[in-house]
C-alpha positions as CSV (number, residue, x, y, z in Angstrom):
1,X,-4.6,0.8,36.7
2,X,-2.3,-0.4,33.8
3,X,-4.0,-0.3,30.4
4,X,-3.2,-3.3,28.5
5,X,-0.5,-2.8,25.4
6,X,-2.5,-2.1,22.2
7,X,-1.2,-1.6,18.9
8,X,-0.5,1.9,18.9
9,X,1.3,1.6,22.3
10,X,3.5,-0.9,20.5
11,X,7.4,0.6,19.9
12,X,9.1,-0.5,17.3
13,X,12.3,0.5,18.7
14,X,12.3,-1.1,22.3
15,X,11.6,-4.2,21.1
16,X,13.5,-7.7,20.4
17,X,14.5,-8.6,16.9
18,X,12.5,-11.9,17.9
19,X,9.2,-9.3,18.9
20,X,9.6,-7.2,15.8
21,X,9.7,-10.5,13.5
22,X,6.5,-11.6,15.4
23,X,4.9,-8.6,14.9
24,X,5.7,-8.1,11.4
25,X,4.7,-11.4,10.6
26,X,0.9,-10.7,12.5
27,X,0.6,-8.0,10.1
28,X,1.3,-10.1,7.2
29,X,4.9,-8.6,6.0
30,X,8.3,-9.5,5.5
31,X,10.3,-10.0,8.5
32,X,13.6,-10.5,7.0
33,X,16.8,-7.9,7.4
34,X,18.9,-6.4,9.9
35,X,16.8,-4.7,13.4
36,X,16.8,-1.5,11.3
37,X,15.0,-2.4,8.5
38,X,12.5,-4.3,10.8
39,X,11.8,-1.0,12.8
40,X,11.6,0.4,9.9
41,X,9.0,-1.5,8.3
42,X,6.9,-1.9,11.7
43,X,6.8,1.8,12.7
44,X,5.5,2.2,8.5
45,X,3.3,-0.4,9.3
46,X,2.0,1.1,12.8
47,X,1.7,4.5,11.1
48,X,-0.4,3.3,7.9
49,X,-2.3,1.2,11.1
50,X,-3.5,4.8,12.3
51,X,-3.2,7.3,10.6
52,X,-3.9,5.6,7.1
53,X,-0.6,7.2,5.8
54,X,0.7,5.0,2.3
55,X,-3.0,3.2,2.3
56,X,-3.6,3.5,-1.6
57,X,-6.4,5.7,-2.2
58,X,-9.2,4.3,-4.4
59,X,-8.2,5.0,-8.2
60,X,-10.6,7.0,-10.1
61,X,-12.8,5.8,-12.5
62,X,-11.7,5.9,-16.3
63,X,-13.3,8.5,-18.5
64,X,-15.7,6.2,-20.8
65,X,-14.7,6.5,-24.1
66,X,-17.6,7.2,-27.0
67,X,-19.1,4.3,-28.1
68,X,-18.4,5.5,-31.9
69,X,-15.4,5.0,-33.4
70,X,-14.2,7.8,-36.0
71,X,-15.4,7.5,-39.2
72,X,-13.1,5.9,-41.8
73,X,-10.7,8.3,-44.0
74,X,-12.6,9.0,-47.4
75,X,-11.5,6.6,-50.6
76,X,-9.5,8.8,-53.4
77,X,-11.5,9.8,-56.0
78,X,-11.1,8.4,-59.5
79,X,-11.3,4.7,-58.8
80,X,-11.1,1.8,-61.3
């Protein structure tokens, strides 16, 4: 029985400059440049795809700041 391809049988390097464009383009990304920089950018694609490598992690939450703002500096003695 052959298995059908699936993404993560998919090798960047075997395939056409044609298959590489149409497979960049699935995944929403450039498909511009020279067969190197396409293999490039599928196999980072394929990678992030399943192993979650370069997937931005969620930022953390800000520290809140006090509500209160710092009391203003005292006037100079001695006025008018």
């Amino acid at each position: 029985m052959d298995a059908a391809p699936t993404q993560a049988m998919v090798e960047p390097k075997k395939l056409k400059v044609v298959e590489l464009r149409a497979e960049l383009r699935r995944r929403g990304l450039a498909a511009d440049g020279l067969k190197a920089v396409l293999v490039d950018r599928l196999q980072a694609a394929l990678d992030e795809e399943e192993f979650g490598l370069g997937a931005p992690s969620p930022a953390p939450e800000p520290a809140a700041e006090p509500a209160a703002a710092a009391p203003p500096p005292p006037e100079p003695a001695g006025g008018i």
